[in-house]
C-alpha positions as CSV (number, residue, x, y, z in Angstrom):
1,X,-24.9,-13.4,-25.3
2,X,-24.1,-16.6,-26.2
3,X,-20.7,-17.4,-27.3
4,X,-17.7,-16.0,-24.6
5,X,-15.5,-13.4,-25.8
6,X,-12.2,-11.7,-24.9
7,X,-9.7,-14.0,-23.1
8,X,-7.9,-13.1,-20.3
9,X,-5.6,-15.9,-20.6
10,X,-4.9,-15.1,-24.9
11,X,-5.9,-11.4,-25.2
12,X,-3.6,-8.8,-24.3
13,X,-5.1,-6.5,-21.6
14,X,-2.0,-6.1,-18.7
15,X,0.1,-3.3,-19.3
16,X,3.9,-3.9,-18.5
17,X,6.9,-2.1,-19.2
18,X,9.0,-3.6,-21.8
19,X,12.7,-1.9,-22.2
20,X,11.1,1.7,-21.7
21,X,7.9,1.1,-23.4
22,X,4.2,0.1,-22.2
23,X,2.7,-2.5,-24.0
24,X,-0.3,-4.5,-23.5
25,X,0.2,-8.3,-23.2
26,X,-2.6,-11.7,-22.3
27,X,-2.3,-13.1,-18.8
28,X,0.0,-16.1,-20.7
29,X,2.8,-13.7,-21.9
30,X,2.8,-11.9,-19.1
31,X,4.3,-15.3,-17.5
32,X,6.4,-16.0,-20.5
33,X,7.8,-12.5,-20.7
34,X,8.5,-11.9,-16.9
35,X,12.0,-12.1,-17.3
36,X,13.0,-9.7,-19.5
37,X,9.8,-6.8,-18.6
38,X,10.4,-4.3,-16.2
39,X,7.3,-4.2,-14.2
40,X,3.8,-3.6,-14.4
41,X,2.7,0.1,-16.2
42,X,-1.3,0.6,-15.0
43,X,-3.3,3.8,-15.4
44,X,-3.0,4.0,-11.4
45,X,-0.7,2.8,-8.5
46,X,-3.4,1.0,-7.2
47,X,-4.3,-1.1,-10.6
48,X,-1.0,-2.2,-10.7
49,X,-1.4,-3.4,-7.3
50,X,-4.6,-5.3,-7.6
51,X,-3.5,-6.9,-11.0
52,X,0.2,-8.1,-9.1
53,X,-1.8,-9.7,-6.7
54,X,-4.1,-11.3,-9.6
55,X,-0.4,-12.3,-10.9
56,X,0.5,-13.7,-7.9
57,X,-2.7,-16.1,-7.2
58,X,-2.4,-17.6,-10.6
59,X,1.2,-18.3,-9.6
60,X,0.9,-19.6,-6.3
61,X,-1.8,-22.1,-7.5
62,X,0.2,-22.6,-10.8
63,X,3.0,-23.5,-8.5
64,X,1.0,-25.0,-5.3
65,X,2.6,-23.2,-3.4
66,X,5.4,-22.3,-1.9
67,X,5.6,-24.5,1.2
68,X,8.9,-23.6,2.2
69,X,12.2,-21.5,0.6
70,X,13.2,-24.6,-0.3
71,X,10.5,-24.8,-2.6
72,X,10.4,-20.7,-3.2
73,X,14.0,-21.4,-4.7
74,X,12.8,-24.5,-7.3
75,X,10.5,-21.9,-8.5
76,X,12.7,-19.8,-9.2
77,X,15.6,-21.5,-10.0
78,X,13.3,-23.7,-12.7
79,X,11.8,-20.9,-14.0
80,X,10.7,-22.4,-17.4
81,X,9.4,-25.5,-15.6
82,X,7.4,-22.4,-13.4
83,X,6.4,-21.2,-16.7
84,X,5.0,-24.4,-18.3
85,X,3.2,-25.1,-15.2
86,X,1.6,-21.2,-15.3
87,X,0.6,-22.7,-18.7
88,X,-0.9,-26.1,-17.7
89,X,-2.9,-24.0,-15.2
90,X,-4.6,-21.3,-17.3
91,X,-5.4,-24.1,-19.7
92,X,-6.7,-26.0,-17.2
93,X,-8.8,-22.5,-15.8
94,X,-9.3,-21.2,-19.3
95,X,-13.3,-21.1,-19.3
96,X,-13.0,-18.9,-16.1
97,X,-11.2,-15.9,-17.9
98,X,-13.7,-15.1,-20.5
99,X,-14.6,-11.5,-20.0
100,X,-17.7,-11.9,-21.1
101,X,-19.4,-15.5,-20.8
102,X,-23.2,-16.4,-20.8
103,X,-22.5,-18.6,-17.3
104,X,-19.3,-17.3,-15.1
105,X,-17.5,-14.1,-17.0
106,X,-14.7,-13.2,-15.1
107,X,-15.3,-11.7,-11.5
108,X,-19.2,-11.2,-12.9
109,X,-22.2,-12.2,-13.0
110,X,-23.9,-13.3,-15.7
111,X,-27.4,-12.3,-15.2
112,X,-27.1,-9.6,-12.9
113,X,-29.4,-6.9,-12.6
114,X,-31.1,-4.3,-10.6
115,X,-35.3,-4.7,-9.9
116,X,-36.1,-2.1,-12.9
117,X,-33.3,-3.6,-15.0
118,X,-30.8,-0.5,-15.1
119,X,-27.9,-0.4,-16.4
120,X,-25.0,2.5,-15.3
121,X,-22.1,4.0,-17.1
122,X,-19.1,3.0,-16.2
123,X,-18.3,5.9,-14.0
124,X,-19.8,3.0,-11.4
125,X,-16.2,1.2,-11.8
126,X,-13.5,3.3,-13.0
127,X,-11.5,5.1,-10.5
128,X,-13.5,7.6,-10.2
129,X,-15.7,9.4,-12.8
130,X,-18.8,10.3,-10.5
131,X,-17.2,12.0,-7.8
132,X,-14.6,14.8,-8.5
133,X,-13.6,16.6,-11.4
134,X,-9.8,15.6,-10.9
135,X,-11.1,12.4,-12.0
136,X,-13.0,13.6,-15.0
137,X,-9.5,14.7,-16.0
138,X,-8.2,11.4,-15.8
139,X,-10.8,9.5,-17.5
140,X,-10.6,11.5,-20.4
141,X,-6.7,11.3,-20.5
142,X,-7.2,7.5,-20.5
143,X,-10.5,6.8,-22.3
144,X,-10.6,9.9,-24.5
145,X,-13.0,11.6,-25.3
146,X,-15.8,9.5,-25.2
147,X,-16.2,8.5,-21.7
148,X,-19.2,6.5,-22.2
149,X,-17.2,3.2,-23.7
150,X,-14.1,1.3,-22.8
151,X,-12.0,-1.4,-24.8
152,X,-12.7,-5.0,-23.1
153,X,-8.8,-4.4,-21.8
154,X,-9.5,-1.5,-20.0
155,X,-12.6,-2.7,-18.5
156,X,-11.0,-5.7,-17.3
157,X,-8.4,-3.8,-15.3
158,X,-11.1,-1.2,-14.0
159,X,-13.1,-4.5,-13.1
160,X,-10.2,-5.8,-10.9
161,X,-9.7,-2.3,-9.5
162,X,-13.1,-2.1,-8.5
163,X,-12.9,-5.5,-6.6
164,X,-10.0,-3.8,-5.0
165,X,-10.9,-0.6,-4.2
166,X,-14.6,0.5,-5.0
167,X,-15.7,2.8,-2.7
168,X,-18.7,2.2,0.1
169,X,-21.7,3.2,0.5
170,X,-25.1,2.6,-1.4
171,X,-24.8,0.8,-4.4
172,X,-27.4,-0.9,-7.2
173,X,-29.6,-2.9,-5.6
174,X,-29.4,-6.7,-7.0
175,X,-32.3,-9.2,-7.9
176,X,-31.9,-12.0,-5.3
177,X,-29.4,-10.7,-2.9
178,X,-31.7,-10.8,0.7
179,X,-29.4,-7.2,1.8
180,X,-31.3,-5.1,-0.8
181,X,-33.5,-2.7,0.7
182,X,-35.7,-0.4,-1.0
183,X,-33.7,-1.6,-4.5
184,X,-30.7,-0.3,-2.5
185,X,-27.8,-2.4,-1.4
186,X,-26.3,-0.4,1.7
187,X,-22.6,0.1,2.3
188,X,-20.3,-2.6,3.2
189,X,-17.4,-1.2,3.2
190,X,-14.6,-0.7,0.6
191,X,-12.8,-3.6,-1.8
192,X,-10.3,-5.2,-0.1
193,X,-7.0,-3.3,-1.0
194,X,-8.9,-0.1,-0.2
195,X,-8.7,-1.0,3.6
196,X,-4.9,-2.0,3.3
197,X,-1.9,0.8,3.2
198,X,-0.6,-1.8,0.8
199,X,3.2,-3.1,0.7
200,X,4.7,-4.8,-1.6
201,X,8.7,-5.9,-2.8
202,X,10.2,-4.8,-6.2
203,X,13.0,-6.2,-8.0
204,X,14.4,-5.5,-11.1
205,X,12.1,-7.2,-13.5
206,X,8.7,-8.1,-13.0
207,X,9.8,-11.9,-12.2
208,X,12.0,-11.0,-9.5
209,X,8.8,-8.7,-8.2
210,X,6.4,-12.0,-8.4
211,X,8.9,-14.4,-6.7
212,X,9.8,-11.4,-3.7
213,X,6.2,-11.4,-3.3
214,X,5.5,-15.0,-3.5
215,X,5.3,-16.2,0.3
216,X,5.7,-19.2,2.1
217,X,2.9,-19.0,4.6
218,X,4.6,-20.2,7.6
219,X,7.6,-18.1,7.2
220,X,5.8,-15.0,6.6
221,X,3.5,-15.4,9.6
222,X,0.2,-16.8,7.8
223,X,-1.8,-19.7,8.3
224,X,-2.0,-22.7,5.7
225,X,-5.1,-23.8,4.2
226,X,-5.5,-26.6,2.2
227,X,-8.7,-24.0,1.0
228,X,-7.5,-21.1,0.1
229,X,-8.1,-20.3,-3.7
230,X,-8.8,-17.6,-6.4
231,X,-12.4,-16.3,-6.9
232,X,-12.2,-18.1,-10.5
233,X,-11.6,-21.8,-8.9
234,X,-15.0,-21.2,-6.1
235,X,-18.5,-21.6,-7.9
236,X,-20.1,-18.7,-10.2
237,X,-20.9,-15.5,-8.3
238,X,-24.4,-14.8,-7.8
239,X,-25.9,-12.0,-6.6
240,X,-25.1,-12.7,-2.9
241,X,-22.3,-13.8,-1.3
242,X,-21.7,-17.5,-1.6
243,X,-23.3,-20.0,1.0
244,X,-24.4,-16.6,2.7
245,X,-27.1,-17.8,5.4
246,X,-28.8,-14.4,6.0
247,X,-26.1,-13.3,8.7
248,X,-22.5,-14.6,8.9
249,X,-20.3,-13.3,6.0
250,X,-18.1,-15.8,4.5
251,X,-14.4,-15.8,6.4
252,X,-10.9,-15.4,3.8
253,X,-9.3,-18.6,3.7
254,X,-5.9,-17.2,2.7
255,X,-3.9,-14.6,1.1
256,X,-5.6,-16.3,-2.3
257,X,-8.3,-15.5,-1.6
258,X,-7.9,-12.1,-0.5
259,X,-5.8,-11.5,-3.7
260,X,-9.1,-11.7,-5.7
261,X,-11.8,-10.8,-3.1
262,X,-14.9,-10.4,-4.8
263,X,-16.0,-7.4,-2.8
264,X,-18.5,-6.4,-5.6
265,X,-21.3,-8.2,-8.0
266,X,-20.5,-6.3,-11.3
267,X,-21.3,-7.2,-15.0
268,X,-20.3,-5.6,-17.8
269,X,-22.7,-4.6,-20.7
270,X,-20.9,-4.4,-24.3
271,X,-21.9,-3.7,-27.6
272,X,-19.7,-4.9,-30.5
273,X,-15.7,-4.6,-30.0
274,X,-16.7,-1.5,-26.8
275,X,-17.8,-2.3,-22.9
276,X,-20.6,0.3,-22.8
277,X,-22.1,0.1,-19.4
278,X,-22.1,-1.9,-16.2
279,X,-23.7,-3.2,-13.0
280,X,-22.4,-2.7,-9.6
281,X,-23.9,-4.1,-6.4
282,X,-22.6,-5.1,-3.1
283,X,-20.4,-8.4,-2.7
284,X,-18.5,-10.6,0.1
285,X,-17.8,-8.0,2.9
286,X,-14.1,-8.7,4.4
287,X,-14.1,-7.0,7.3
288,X,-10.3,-6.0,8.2
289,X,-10.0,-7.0,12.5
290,X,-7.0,-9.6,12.7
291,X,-6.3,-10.7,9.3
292,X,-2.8,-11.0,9.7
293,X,-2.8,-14.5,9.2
294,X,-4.5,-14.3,5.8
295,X,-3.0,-10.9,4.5
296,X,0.4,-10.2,4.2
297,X,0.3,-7.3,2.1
298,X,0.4,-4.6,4.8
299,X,1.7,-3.9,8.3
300,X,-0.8,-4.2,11.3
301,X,-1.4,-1.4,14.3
302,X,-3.0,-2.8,17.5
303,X,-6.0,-1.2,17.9
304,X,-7.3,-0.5,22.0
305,X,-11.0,0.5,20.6
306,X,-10.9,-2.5,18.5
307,X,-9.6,-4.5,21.8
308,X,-12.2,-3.0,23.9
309,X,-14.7,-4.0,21.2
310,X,-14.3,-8.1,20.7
311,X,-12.2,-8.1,24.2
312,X,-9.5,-10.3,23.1
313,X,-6.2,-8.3,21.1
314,X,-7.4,-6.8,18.1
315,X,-5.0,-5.4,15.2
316,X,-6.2,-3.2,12.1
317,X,-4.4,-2.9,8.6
318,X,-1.8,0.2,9.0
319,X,-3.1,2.4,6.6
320,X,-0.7,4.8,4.8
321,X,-1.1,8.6,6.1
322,X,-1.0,11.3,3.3
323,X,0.7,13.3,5.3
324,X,4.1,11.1,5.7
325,X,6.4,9.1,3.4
326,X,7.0,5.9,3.2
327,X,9.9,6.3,5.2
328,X,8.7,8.2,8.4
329,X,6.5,4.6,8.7
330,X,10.0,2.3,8.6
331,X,9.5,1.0,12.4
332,X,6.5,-0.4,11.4
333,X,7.9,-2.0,8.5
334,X,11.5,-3.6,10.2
335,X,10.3,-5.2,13.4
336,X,12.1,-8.3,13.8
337,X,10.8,-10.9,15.8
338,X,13.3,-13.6,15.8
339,X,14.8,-14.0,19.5
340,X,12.2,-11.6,21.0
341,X,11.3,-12.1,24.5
342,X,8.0,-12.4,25.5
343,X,6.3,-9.4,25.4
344,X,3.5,-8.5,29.1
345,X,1.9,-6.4,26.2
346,X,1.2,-7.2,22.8
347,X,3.2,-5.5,20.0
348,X,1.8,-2.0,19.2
349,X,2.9,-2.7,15.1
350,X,3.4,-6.1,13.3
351,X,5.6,-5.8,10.2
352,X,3.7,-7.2,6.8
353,X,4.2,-10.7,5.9
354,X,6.3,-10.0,2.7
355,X,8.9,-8.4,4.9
356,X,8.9,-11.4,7.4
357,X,9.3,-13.7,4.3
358,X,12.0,-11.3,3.0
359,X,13.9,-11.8,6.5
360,X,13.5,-14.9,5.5
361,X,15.1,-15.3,2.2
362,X,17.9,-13.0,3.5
363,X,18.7,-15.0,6.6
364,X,19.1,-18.1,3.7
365,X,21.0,-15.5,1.8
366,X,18.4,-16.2,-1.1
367,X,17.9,-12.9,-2.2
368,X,21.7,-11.4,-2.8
369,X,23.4,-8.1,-2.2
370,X,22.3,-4.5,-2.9
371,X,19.0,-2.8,-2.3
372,X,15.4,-4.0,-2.5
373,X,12.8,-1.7,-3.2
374,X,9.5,-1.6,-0.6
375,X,6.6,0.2,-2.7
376,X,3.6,1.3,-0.2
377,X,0.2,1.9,-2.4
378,X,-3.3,2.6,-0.7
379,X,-6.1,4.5,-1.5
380,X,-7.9,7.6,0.9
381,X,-11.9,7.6,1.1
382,X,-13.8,10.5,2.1
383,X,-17.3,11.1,3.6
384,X,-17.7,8.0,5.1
385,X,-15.9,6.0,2.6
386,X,-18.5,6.6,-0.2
387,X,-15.5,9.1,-2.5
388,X,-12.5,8.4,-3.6
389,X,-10.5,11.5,-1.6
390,X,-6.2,10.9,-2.7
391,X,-4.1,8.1,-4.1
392,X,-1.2,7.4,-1.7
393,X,2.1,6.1,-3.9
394,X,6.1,6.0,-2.6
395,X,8.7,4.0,-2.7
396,X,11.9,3.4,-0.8
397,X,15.3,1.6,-1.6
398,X,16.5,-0.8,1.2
399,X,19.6,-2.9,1.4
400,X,18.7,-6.2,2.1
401,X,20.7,-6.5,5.1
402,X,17.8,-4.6,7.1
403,X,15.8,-7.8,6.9
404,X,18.5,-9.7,8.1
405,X,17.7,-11.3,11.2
406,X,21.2,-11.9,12.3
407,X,22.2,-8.2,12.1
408,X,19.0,-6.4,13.8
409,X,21.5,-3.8,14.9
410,X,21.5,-2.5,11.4
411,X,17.4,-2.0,11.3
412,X,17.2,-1.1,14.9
413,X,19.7,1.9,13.3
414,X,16.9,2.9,10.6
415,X,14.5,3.4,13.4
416,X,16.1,5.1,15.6
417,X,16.9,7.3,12.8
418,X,13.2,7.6,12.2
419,X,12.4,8.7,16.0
420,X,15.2,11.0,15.9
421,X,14.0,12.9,13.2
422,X,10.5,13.1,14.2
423,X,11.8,14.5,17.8
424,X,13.8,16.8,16.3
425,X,11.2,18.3,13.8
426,X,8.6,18.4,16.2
427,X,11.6,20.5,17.9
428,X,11.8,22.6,15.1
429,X,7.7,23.3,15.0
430,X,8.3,24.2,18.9
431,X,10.7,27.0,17.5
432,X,8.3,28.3,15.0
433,X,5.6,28.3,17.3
434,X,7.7,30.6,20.0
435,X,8.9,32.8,17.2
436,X,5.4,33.6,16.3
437,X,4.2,34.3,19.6
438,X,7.2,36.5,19.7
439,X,6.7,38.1,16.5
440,X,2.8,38.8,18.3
441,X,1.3,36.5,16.4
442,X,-2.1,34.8,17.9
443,X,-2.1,30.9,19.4
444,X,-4.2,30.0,15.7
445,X,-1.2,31.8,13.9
446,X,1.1,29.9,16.4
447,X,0.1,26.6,15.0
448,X,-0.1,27.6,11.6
449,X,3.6,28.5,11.8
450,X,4.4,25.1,13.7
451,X,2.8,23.0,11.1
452,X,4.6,25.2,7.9
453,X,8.0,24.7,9.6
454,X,7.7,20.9,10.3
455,X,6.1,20.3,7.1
456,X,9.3,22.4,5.6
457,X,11.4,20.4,7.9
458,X,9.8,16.5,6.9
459,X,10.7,18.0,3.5
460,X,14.2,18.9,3.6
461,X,15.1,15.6,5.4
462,X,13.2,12.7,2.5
463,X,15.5,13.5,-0.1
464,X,18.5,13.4,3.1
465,X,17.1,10.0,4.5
466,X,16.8,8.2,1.3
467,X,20.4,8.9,0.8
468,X,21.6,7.5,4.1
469,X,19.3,4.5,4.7
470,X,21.1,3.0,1.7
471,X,24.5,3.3,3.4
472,X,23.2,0.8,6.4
473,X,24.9,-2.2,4.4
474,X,27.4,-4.6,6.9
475,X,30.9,-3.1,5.8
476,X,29.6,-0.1,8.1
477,X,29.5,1.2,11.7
478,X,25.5,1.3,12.6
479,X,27.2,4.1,15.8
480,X,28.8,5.4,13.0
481,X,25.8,5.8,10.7
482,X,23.3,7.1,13.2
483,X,25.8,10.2,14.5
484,X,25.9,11.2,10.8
485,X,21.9,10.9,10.3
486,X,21.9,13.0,13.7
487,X,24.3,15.5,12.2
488,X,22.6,16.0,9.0
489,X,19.1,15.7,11.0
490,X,20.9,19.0,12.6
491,X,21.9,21.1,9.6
492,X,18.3,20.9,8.0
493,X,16.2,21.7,11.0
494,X,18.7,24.4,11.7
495,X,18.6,25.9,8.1
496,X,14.8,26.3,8.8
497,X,15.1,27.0,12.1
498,X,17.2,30.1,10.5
499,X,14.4,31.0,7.5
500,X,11.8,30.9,10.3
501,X,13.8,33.9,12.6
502,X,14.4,35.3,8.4
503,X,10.5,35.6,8.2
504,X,9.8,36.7,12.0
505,X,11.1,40.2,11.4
506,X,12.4,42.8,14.2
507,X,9.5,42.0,16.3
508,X,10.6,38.7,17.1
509,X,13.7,40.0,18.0
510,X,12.2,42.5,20.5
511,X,10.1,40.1,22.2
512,X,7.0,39.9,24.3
513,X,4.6,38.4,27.0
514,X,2.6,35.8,25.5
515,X,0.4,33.1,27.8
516,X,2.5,34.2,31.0
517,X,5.9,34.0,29.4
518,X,8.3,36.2,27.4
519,X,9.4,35.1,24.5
520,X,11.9,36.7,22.4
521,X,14.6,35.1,19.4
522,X,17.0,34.4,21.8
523,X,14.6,32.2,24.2
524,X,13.2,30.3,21.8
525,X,16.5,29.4,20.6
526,X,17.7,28.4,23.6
527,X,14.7,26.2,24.1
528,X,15.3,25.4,20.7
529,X,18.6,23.8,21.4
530,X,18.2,22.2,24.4
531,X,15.4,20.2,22.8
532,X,17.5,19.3,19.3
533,X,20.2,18.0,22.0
534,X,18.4,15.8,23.6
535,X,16.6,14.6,19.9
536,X,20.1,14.0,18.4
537,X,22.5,13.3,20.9
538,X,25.1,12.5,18.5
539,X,25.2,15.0,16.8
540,X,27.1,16.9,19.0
541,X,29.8,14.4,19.6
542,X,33.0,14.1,17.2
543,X,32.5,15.4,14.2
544,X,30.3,18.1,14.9
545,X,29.7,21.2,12.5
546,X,29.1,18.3,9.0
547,X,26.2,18.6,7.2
548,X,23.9,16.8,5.5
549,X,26.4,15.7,2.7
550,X,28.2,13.4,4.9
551,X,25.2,10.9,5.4
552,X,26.7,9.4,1.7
């Protein structure tokens, strides 16, 4: 191929909602068109995450920075000036966002290819046609019915994902990368995203998104480099990672370069107007141990293996579980650090940058009144990382007086709602478990019925907590606040403790010896409440006997 085709910067490729409809517009009028588009509209979750954080490296470069929220608020105050300066850049980067390009295609490489010169469907790079049939589903919802070609728009956003969040394990082995083995290139590890449980703010139109997500390094708790830039500014990928001498991986110089971590060597193979086939070896590995200076798109969890292993303090990306909502993770997310003593220990979770930066802009009173919303994205593996396993995707609305840092009374009030609710479920799973054994039910049945009941219990209280963490504004009592949560904590743990005595039948009610102890109905309850008082306290002060209603 000789002549480049298919700009990024002119062609439309990035799907956005536009006033309830998805349309597909070109890096530029993305830009031009951020005030009045709702947000980003991706096949997946985690495509709209990688290609926001494309979004935002052309934007902090366009911009040089932010520095400081001084300078935050010139960008967003002079938005057109932001705009013409997006524009001056891409014009300036143009030739690095050709899809396809005989010298440096975007996030490719040129020549790549494998010892016997294969080339693979792209199954190798869409999320995730070679591993499970759910997927196969997908793929031919979104490429119909032949699955053996893609538009070059929809092979440019599953060549970011890929970047992001291709799986590990063995991939194509690449002429003149020194880590091939046998024509194999051995795991690395996943993209970048895929180790992160990704965090990110949303406003109410995709500018408001880019410029709540556009940090100030300093504030938000990263380091400034003077070197941290896009894949597209650093030389033409090769087959091995750049400067690679045979041993040390190249180290992230910022949250820039993270944003567009080449963590594969892919190119594309096309034929006409249709992407028909790809390449996809191994690329830079970023490995994920203390990168909370570079990363600020997740919150961190100090890890004692990790620890043990470098012997200094280690922290690891907190990963979203499948198991819990966004909200059962809120601790993690609203630690505020301004004023803390210092610690003997160090801090078990550090919050992501965004929301440091967002306690930032609050404490300026930059950001305004109401409720922010904190999307978590991430991406499960299985068998050691080599299959895609679930996509993890929730949201929560948060008034922006939670990130205030001169009102920590209102997010210590979240937590503690958090920590009552998980001691009073795991309460509630107590019950079941004693109702079962009293029923004559066997330990394995025992835990079955624990794990049903808390799972039930988790699920009556999301829609509940969603409700009330909105009311934590600064017109309200926080003492007030957290003995309603406590109360309405109360009415749905009871309303399954009652369905789990419902499903018991008369033989829980009779009773027996189980493990040295009788057990009937009536012991378990009283267990039962003893525990649920000392979980929620409050809710047995003033006001007792309101449900779940009252945490409006």
């Amino acid at each position: 191929m000789d002549e480049p085709r298919f700009s990024l910067v002119d062609e439309p490729w990035i799907p956005v909602l536009d006033a309830g409809t998805v349309v597909e517009l070109s890096l530029r009028d993305v830009f031009r068109r951020a005030h009045e588009l709702e947000q980003l509209a991706c096949e997946l979750p985690t495509q709209s995450f990688a290609l926001l954080r494309v979004l935002l490296a052309v934007l902090h470069r366009a911009t040089n920075g932010p520095l400081t929220a001084d300078e935050w608020v010139e960008i967003r105050d002079e938005w057109k000036t932001t705009v013409a300066d997006v524009d001056s850049y891409l014009d300036d980067w143009h030739d690095r966002f050709w899809l396809q390009h005989p010298v440096h295609p975007f996030m490719q490489v040129a020549d790549l290819r494998t010892a016997k010169d294969e080339v693979f469907g792209l199954s190798r790079i869409v999320c995730d046609g070679r591993h499970d049939s759910a997927s196969e589903a997908f793929l031919s919802t979104r490429l119909g019915d032949d699955l053996e070609t893609a538009t070059f728009a929809e092979a440019a956003r599953w060549l970011v994902h890929a970047h992001a969040y291709d799986v590990s394990g063995i991939h194509s082995g690449a002429v003149g990368d020194r880590r091939v083995k046998g024509g194999k290139g051995y795991g690395i590890g996943t993209g970048w995203a895929g180790q992160l449980g990704g965090l990110y703010a949303v406003g109410d139109t995709l500018r408001e998104t880019l410029l709540l997500n556009l940090v100030a390094p300093t504030p938000a708790g990263l380091t400034p480099s003077d070197d941290d830039r896009p894949v597209w500014e650093r030389a033409p990928l090769g087959p091995e990672p750049e400067d690679w001498d045979g041993e040390h991986d190249r180290q992230p110089t910022g949250p820039v370069d993270l944003y567009t971590w080449p963590a594969r060597r892919i190119r594309l193979v096309g034929q006409g107007d249709r992407v028909t086939g790809c390449i996809n070896a191994q690329g830079d590995r970023a490995t994920p141990q203390n990168r909370q200076q570079v990363e600020p798109m997740t919150a961190w969890r100090y890890s004692e293996p990790q620890t043990r292993k470098f012997r200094a303090d280690t922290y690891m990306p907190l990963k979203h579980r499948p198991d819990r909502a966004l909200w059962r993770g809120l601790p993690a997310l609203l630690v505020h650090d301004k004023g803390a003593r210092p610690r003997a220990e160090p801090a078990r979770r550090l919050r992501p940058g965004v929301l440091s930066w967002l306690e930032e802009l609050e404490g300026r009173r930059h950001v305004g009144s109401g409720l922010v919303r904190v999307r978590g994205v991430g991406m499960e593996y299985g068998s050691n990382e080599s299959v895609y396993d679930e996509l993890l995707a929730d949201e929560l609305d948060l008034p922006v007086e939670l990130f205030d840092p001169d009102r920590p009374d209102l997010a210590d009030a979240a937590k503690n709602a958090v920590g009552a609710s998980d001691a009073a479920v795991y309460a509630l799973g107590l019950f079941a478990q004693d109702v079962m054994l009293a029923s004559g039910g066997d330990p394995d049945a025992a835990q079955v019925a624990a794990s049903r009941a808390r799972e039930q219990g988790y699920a009556g209280l999301d829609r509940v907590f969603r409700t009330w963490v909105a009311t934590l504004r600064r017109g309200n009592d926080p003492s007030e606040r957290r003995a309603a949560w406590q109360r309405a904590v109360r009415s749905v743990v009871r309303e399954v403790a009652d369905d789990v005595v419902a499903a018991a039948g008369p033989a829980a009610l009779v009773g027996r010896a189980a493990g040295g102890r009788f057990r009937d109905v009536g012991v378990a309850e009283r267990w039962f409440g003893r525990r649920v008082r000392e979980a929620l306290p409050y809710a047995f002060h003033a006001g007792d006997g309101k449900d779940a209603e009252e945490v409006a």
